[in-house]
TORKOL-4160 file (C-alpha; in steps of 0.2 Angstrom, whole numbers, padded with zeros to 4 digits, m for minus):
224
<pt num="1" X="m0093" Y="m0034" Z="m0024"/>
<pt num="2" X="m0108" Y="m0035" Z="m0013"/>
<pt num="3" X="m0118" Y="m0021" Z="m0003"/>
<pt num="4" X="m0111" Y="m0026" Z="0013"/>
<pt num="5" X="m0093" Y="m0028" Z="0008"/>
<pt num="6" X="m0083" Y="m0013" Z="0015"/>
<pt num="7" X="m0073" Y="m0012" Z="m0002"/>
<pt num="8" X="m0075" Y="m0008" Z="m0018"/>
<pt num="9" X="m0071" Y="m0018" Z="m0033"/>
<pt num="10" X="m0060" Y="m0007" Z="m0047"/>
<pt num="11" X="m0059" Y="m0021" Z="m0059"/>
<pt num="12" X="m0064" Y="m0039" Z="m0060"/>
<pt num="13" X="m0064" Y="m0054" Z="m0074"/>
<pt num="14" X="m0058" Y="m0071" Z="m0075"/>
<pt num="15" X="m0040" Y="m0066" Z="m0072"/>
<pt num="16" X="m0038" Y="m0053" Z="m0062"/>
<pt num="17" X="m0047" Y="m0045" Z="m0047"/>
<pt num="18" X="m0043" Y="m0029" Z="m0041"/>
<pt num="19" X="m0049" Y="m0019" Z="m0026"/>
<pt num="20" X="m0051" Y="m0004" Z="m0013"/>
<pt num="21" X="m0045" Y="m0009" Z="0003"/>
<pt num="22" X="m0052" Y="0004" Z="0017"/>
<pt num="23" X="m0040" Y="0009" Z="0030"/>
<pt num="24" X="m0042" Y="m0004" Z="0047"/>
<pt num="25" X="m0044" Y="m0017" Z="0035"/>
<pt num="26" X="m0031" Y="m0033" Z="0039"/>
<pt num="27" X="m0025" Y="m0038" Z="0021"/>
<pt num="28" X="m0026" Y="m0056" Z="0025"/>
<pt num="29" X="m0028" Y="m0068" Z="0041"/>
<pt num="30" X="m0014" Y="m0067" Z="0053"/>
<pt num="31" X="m0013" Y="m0073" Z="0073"/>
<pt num="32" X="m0023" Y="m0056" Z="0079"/>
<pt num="33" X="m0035" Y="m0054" Z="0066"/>
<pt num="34" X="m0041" Y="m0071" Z="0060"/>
<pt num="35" X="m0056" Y="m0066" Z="0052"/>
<pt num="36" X="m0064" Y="m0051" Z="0045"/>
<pt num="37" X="m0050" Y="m0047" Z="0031"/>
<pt num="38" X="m0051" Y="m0041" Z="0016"/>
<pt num="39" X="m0045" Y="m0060" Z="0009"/>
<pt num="40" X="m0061" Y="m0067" Z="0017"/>
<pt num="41" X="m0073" Y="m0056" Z="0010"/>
<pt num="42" X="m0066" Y="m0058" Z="m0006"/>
<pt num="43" X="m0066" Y="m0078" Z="m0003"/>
<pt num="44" X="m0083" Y="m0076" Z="0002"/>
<pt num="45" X="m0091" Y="m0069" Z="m0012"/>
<pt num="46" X="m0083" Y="m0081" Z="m0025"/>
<pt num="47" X="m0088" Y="m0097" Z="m0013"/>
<pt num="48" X="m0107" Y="m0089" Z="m0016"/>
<pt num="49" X="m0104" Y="m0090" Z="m0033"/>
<pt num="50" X="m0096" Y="m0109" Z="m0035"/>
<pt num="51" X="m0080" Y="m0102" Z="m0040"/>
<pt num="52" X="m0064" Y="m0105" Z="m0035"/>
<pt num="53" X="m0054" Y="m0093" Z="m0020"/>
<pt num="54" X="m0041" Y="m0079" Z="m0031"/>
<pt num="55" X="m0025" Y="m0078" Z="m0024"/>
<pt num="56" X="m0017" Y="m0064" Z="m0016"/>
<pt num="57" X="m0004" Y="m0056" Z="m0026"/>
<pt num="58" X="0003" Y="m0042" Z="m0012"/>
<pt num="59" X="m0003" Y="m0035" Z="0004"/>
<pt num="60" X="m0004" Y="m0018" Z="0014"/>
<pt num="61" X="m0001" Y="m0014" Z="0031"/>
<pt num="62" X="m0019" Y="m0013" Z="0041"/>
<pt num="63" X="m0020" Y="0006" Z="0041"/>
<pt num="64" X="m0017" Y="0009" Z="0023"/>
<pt num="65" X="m0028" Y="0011" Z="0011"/>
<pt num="66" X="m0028" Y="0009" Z="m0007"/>
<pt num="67" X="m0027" Y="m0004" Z="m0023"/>
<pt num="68" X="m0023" Y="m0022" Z="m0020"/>
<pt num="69" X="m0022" Y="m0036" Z="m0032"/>
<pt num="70" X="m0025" Y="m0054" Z="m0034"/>
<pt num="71" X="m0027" Y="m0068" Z="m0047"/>
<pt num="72" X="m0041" Y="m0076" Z="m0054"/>
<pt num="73" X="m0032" Y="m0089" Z="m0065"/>
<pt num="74" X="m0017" Y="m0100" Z="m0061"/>
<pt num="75" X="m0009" Y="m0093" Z="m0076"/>
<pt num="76" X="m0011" Y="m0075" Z="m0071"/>
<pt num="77" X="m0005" Y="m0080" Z="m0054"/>
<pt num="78" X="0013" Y="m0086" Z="m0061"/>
<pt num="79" X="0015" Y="m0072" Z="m0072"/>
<pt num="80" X="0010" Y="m0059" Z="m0058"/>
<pt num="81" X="0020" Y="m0067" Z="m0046"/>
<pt num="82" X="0036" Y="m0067" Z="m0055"/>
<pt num="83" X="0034" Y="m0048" Z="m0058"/>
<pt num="84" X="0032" Y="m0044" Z="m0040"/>
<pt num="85" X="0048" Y="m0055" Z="m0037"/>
<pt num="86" X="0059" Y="m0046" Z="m0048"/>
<pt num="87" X="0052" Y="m0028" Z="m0043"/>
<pt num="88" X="0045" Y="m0025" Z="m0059"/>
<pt num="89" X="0027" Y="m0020" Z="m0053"/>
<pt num="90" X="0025" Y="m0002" Z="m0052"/>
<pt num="91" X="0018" Y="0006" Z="m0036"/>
<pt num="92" X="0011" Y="0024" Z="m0032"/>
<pt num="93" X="0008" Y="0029" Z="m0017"/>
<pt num="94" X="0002" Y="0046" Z="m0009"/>
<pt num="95" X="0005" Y="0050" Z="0009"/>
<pt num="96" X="0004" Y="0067" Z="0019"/>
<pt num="97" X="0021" Y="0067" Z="0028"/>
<pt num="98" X="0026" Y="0080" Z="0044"/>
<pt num="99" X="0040" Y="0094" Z="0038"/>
<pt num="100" X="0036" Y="0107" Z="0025"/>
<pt num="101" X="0052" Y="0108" Z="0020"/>
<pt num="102" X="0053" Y="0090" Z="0010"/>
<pt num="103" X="0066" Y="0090" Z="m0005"/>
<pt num="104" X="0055" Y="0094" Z="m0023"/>
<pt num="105" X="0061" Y="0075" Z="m0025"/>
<pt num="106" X="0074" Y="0062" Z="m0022"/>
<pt num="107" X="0077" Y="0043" Z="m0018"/>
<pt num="108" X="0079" Y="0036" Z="m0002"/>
<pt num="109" X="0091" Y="0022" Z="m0002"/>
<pt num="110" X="0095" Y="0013" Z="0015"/>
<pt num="111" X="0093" Y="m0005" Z="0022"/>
<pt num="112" X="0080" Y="m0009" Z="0032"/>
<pt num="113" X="0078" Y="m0023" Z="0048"/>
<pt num="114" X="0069" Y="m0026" Z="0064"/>
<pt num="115" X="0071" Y="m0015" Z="0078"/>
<pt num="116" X="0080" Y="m0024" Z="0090"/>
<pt num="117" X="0072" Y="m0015" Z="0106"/>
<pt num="118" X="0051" Y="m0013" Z="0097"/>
<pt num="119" X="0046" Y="m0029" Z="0087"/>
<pt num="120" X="0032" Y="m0019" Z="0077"/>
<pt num="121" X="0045" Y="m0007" Z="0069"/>
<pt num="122" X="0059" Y="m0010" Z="0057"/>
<pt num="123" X="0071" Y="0005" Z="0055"/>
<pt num="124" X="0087" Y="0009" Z="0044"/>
<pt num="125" X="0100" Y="m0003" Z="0048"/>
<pt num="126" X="0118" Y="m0011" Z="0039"/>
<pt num="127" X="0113" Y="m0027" Z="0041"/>
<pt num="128" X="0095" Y="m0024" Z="0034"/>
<pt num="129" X="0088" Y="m0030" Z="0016"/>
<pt num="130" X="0090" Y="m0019" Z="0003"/>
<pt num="131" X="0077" Y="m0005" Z="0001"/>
<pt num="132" X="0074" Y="0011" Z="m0010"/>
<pt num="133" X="0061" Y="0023" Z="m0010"/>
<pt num="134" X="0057" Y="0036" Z="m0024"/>
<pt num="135" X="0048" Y="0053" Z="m0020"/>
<pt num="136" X="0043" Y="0067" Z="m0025"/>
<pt num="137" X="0031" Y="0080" Z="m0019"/>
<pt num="138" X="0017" Y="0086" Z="m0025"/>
<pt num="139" X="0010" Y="0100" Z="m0015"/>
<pt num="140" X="0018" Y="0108" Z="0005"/>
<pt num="141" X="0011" Y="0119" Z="0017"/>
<pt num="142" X="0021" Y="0124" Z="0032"/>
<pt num="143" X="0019" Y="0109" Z="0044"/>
<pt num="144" X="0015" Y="0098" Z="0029"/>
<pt num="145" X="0018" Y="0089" Z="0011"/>
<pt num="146" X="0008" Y="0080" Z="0003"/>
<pt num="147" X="0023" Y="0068" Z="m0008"/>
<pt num="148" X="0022" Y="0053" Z="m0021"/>
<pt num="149" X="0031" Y="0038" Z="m0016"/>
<pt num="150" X="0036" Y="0025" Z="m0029"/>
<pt num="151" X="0044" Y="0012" Z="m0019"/>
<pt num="152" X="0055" Y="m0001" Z="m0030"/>
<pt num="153" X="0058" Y="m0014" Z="m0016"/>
<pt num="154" X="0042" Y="m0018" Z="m0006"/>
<pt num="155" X="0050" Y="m0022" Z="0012"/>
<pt num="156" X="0039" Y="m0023" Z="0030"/>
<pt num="157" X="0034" Y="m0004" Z="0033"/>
<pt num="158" X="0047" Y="0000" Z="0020"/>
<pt num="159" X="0038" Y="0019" Z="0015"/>
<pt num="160" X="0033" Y="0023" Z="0034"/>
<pt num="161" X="0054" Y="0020" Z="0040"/>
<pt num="162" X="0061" Y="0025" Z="0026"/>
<pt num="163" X="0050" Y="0042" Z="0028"/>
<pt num="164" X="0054" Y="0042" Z="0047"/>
<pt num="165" X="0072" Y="0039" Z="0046"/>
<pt num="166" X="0073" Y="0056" Z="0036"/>
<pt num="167" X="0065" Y="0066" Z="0048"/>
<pt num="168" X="0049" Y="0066" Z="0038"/>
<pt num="169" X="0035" Y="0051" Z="0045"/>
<pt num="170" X="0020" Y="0049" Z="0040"/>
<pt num="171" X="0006" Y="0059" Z="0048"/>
<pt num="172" X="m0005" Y="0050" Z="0058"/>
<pt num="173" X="0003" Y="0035" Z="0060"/>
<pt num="174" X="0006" Y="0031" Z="0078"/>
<pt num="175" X="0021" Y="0020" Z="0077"/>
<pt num="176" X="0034" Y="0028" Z="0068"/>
<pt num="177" X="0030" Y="0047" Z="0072"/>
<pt num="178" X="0021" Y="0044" Z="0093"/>
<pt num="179" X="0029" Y="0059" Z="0096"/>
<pt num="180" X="0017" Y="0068" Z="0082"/>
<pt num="181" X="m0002" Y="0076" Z="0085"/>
<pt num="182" X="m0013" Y="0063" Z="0081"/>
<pt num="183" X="m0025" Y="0061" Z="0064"/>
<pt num="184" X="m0038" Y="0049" Z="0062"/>
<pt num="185" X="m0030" Y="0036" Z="0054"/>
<pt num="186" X="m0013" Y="0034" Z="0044"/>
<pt num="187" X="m0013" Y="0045" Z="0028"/>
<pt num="188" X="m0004" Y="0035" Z="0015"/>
<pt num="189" X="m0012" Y="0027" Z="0000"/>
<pt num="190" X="m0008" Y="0018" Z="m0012"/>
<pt num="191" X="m0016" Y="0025" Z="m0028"/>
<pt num="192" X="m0010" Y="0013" Z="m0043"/>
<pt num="193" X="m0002" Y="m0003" Z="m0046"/>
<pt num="194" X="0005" Y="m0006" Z="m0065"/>
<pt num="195" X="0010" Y="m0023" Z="m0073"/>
<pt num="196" X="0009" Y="m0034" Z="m0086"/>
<pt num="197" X="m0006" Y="m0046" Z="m0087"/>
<pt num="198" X="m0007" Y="m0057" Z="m0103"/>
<pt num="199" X="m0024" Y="m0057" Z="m0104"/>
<pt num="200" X="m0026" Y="m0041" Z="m0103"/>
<pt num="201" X="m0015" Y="m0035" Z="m0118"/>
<pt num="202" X="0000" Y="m0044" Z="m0118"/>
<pt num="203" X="0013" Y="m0034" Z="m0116"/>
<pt num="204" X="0009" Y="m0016" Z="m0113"/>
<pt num="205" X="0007" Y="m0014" Z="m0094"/>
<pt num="206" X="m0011" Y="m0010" Z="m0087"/>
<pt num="207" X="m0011" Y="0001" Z="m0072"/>
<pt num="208" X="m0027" Y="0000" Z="m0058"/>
<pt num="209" X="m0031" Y="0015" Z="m0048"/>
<pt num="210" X="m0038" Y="0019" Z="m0032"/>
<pt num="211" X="m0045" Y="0034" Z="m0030"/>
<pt num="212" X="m0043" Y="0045" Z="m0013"/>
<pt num="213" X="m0055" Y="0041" Z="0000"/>
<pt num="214" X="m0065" Y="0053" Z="0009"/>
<pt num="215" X="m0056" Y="0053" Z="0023"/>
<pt num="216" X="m0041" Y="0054" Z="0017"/>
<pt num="217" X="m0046" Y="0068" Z="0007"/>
<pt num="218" X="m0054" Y="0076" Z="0023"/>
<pt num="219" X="m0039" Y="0075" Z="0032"/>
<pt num="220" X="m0030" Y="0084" Z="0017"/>
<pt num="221" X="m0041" Y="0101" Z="0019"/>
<pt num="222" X="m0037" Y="0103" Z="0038"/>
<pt num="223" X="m0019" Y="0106" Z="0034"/>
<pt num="224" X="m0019" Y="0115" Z="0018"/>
């Protein structure tokens, strides 16, 4: 997008934009972080241009890294936006979670809410929304696996609780597993996004990917 940008663009036309978010990164401008987001880079570079801001299709936390999607046209935005709605987008994540001894695969199906006593978290509860998480892992070592997550809702934090509530959080990240040795950053990622775009073959769905980042990668060799 440009030499200074810390992100990398995956694809770009006049429909659709999609990107590498680095991990640190704020998706978009909230109360703490009102500038320096991935939103305003990207606002920044089409302003430079004359061209109109794309909107923002979905977001991830700060410390994930990985694909993210937003629409170029008004038309690609109501279409997107409908899919998203009806949990019809398809998401892949990676993550490295603590606990070599992770079923093969499963489905993790609980409610999710605040945390009445911590404000950051949320965490399994019966008055929660609905939430389900598929897995399945790919490779595990004694203290680690590394699993594929394909989450169908797409609550707050909804892959870090659901991961912690089984005994099983995602290494390196310092709200749901404190109790943990520490890694540089949080090691989830989400590698691919899939739906329909129109404009892009009508119906057949189109997935982007995002490959793994160096330090996600790095962080993958110290515990294999």
């Amino acid at each position: 997008m440009c030499e200074t940008c810390p992100l990398r663009v995956i694809f770009a036309d006049e429909h659709i934009l999609a990107v590498e978010k680095p991990a640190g990164m704020v998706t978009h401008p909230v109360y703490k972080h009102p500038d320096g987001t991935l939103v305003d880079y990207v606002a920044a570079w089409y302003a430079a241009r004359g061209l109109a801001r794309p909107w923002l299709l979905h977001r991830l936390d700060k410390d994930t890294s990985g694909v993210v999607l937003l629409a170029v046209s008004p038309h690609t935005l109501r279409v997107a936006a409908r899919q998203f709605s009806d949990h019809t987008v398809g998401k892949r994540y990676l993550a490295l979670v603590w606990g070599g001894d992770f079923a093969d695969a499963g489905t993790i199906v609980a409610p999710l809410g605040r945390d009445p006593d911590d404000r950051r978290r949320v965490i399994v509860r019966a008055d929660g929304q609905a939430a389900e998480t598929r897995y399945e892992v790919i490779q595990r070592g004694a203290m680690h696996a590394l699993v594929r997550l394909r989450p169908v809702t797409g609550r707050m934090h909804q892959l870090r609780a659901h991961l912690a509530s089984i005994g099983h959080p995602i290494a390196g990240d310092p709200v749901y597993a404190p109790a943990y040795p520490t890694f540089p950053r949080l090691l989830l990622h989400a590698e691919a996004i899939t739906l329909r775009v129109p404009a892009l073959g009508g119906a057949r769905p189109r997935t982007f990917l995002a490959p793994i980042p160096l330090d996600f990668a790095s962080a993958l060799e110290t515990v294999a």
